[in-house]
C-alpha positions in Angstrom: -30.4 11.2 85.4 -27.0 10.7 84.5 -28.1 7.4 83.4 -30.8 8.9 81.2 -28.2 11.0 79.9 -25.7 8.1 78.8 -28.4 5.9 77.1 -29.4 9.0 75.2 -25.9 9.5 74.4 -25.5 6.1 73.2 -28.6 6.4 70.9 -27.6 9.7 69.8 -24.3 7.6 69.2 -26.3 4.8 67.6 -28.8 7.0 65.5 -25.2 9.2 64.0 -23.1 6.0 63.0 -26.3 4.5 61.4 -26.7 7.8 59.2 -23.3 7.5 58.8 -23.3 3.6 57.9 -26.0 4.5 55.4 -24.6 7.2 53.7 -21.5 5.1 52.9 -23.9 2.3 52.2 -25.6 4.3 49.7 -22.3 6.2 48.1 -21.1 2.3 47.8 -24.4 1.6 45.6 -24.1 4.5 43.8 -20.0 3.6 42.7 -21.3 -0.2 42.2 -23.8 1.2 39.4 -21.1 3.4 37.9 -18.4 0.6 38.1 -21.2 -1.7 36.4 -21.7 0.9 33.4 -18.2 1.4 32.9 -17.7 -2.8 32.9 -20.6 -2.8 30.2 -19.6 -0.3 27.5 -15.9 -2.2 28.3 -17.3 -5.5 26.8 -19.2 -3.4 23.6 -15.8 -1.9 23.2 -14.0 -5.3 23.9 -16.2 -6.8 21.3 -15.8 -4.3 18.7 -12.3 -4.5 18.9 -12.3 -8.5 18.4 -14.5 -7.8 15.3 -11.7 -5.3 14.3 -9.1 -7.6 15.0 -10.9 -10.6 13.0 -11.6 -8.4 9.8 -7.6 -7.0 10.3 -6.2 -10.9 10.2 -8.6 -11.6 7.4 -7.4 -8.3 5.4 -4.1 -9.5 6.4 -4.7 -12.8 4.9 -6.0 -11.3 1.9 -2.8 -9.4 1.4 -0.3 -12.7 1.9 -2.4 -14.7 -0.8 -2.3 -11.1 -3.2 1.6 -11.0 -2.3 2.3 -14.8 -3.0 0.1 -14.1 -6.0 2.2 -11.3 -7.3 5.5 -13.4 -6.4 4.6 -16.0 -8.4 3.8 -13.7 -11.7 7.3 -11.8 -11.1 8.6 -15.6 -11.4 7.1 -16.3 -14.3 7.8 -13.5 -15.9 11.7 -13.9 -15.7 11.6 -17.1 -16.2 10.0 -16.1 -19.5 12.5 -13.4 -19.5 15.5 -15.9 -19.5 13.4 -18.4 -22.1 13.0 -15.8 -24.3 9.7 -16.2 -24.5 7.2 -13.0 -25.5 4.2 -14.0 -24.1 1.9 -10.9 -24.0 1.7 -9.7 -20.2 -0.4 -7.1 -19.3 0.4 -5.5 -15.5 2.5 -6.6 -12.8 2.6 -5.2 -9.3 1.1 -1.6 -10.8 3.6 -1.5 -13.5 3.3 -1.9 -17.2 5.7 -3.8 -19.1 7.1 -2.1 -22.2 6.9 -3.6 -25.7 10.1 -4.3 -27.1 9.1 -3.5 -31.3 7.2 -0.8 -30.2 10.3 0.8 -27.9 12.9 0.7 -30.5 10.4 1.7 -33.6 10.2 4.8 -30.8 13.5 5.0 -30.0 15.4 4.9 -33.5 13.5 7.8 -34.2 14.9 10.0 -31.4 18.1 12.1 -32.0 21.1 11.2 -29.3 19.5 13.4 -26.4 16.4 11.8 -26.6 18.4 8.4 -26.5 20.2 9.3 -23.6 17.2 10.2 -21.5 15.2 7.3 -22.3 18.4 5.2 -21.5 18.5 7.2 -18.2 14.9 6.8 -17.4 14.7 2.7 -18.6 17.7 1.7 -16.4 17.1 3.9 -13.1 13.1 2.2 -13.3 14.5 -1.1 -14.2 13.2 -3.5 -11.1 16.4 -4.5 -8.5 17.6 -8.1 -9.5 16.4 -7.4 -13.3 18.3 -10.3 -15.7 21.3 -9.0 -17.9 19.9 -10.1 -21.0 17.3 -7.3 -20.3 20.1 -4.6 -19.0 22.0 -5.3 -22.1 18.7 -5.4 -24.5 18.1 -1.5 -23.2 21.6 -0.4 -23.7 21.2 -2.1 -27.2 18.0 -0.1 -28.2 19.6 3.0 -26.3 22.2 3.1 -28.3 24.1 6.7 -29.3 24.2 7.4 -33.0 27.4 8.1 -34.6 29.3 11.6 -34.6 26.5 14.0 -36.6 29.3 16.0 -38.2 30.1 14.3 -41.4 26.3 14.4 -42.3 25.6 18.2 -41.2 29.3 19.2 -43.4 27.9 17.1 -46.2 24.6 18.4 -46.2 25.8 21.6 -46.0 28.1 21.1 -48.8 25.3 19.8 -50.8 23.3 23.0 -50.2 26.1 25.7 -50.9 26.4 23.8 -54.8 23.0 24.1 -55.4 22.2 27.5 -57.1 20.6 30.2 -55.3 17.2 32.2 -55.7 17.8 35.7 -56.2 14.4 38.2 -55.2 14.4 40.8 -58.4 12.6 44.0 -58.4 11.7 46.0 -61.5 11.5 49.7 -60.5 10.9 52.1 -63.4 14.5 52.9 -65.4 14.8 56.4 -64.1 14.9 55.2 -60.3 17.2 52.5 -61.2 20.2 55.0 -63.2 19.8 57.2 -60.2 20.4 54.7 -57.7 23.6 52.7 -60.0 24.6 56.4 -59.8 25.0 56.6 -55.9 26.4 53.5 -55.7 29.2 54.1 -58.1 29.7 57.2 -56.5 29.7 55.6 -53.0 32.3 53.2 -54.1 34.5 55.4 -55.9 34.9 57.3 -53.2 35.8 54.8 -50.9 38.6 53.6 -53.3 39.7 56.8 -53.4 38.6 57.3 -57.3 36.8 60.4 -58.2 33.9 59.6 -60.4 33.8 60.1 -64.0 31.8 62.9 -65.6 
């Protein structure tokens, strides 16, 4: 019996580390699936990113050729600059150039405040290694006016010869004697006369 009893135990024994042996077996399967999902929708997202990557370097690319681009016009342009060439450009890197007639026709007809802010504002927006000819061409079209004075004390002059308007008003002759009256009396007594009767 006791025989019995150990071959039952070892296929009790058997029969427990089988179950066992499966259910690892089958929690194993059941990672392997979930490792293979995760290793798919890593290459999707490994191969979206390489797309990314290829449009960035060709955006990238884009840029450098747009940059040399750009380089090459600022060149030009102060080459043209130092020639002294005017050659009618229209926009480089975003900005505008200004047209020299048309600034000072604008800028004679500002009084010296207005000079002195458009002088402010040209030089502070003035590109970093801008030529001197072009520094000294805005101080030259900035320039101050001379001292105001002598033309406001001779305009002034001008307008104290020139006779003056005088507003008359015709009230009837009674009011008139009446009011002549007050006034002479007014005055008198301020002089310290006493009117005349």
């Amino acid at each position: 019996m006791a025989k019995d009893i150990e071959e039952l135990k070892f296929v009790a024994d058997l029969a427990h580390n089988g179950g066992v042996m499966q259910a690892q077996n089958e929690a194993l399967k059941a990672e392997i699936e979930s490792l293979k999902a995760e290793n798919k929708s890593l290459k999707a997202e490994n191969k979206s990113l390489k797309a990314e990557n290829k449009s960035l370097k060709a955006e990238v690319k884009h840029l450098s050729e747009t940059n040399d681009k750009q380089q090459q016009l600022l060149i030009q342009k102060d080459q043209m600059i130092a020639e002294g060439i005017h050659k009618p450009v229209v926009v480089v890197n975003k900005y505008y150039l200004l047209s020299v007639p048309k600034t000072c026709q604008y800028v004679s007809t500002l009084d010296n405040d207005g000079r002195r802010f458009v002088g402010h504002f040209m030089h502070h927006t003035l590109s970093d290694g801008t030529p001197m000819s072009v520094i000294e061409q805005v101080d030259e079209m900035t320039q101050l006016e001379a001292s105001q004075d002598g033309r406001l004390a001779g305009a002034i002059e001008e307008l104290a010869s020139r006779p003056m308007t005088q507003n008359t008003y015709q009230a009837p002759v009674g009011q008139v004697l009446e009011h002549v009256e007050k006034v002479d009396h007014i005055n008198n007594d301020r002089d310290g006369k006493r009117p005349q009767e």
